[in-house]
C-alpha positions in Angstrom: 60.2 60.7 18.9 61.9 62.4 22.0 62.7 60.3 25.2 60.1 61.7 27.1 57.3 62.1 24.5 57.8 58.0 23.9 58.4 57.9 28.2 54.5 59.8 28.1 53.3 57.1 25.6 54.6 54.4 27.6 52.4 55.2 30.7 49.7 56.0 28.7 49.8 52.7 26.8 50.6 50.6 29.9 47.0 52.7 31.7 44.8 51.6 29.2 46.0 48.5 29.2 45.2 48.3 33.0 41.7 49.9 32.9 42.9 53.0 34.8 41.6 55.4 32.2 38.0 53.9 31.8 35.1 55.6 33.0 36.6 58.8 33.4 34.2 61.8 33.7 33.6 63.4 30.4 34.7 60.0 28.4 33.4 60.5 25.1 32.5 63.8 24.8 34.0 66.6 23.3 36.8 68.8 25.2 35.8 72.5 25.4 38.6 74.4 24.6 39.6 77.7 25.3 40.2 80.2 22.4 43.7 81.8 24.1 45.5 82.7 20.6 45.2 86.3 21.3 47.6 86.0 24.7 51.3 85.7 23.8 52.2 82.1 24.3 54.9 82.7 27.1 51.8 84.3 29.5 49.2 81.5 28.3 50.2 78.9 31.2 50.2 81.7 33.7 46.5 83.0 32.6 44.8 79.5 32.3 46.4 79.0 36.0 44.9 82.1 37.2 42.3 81.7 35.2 41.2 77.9 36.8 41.7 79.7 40.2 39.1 82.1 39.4 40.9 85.2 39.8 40.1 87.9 36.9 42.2 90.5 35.3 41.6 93.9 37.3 39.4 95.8 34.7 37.1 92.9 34.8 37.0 92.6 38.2 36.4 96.7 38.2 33.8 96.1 35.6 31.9 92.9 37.8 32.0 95.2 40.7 31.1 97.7 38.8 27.7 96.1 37.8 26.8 94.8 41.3 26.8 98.5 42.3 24.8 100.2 39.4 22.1 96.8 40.7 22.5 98.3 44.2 22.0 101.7 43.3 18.2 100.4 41.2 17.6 99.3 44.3 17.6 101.6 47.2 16.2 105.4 47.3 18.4 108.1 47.1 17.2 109.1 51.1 18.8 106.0 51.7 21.9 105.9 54.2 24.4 104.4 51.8 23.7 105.9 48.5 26.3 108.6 48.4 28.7 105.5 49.7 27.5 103.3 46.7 27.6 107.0 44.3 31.2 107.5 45.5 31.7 104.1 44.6 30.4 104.0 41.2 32.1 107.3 40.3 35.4 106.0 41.0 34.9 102.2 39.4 33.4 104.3 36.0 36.6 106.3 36.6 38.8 103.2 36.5 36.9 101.7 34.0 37.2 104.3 31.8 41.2 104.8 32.3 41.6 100.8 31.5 39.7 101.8 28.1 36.3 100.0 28.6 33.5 101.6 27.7 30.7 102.4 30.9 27.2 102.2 28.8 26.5 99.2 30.0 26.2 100.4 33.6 23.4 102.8 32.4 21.5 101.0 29.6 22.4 103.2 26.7 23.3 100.4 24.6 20.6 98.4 25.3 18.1 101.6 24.5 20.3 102.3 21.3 19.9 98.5 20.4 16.1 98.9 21.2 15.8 102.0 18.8 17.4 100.3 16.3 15.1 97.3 16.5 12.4 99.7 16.8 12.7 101.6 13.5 13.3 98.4 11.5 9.5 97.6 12.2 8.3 100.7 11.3 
């Protein structure tokens, strides 16, 4: 065992002893753990820090806004003030969207109607 690996044990070891790690929030229940084996290991620290800060990679934050937008646009008629703002918008956040790779269906339900044929022809 190295020095500080047995150091670690040590001070866990002399905590229990004490009572400092009883009735600690979540004692007894499973950890949920994050599925990260995709991310190369040297960036894994970095993304679960950014990550537990709340902070999104761009595309997704593209794709969020991107969503609160196409809700907006539902919303309001197109006499409205700031729909060509909020078209403008969408146009370029599709644009992004699309550059990063992502697909845009989902702003304008065509999976969910392809999904919904599907289904639909099954129970026929």
């Amino acid at each position: 065992m190295w020095l500080l690996d047995a150091w670690a044990e040590r001070h866990i070891l002399d905590a229990q002893k004490n009572g400092e790690l009883d009735n600690l929030p979540g004692q007894g229940q499973p950890l949920v753990l994050d599925d990260d084996s995709a991310v190369p290991a040297e960036l894994r620290a970095g993304f679960r820090l950014l990550k537990n800060a709340g902070y999104l990679p761009p595309e997704l934050e593209d794709r969020k806004e991107a969503v609160t937008v196409a809700q907006l646009l539902k919303g309001i008629n197109s006499q409205h003030p700031d729909y060509v703002a909020l078209s403008k918008r969408m146009a370029l956040l599709e644009h992004r969207l699309r550059q990063a790779g992502m697909s845009t269906d989902f702003l304008h339900g065509e999976y969910h109607k392809a999904v919904s044929e599907k289904f639909n022809q099954e129970e026929a």
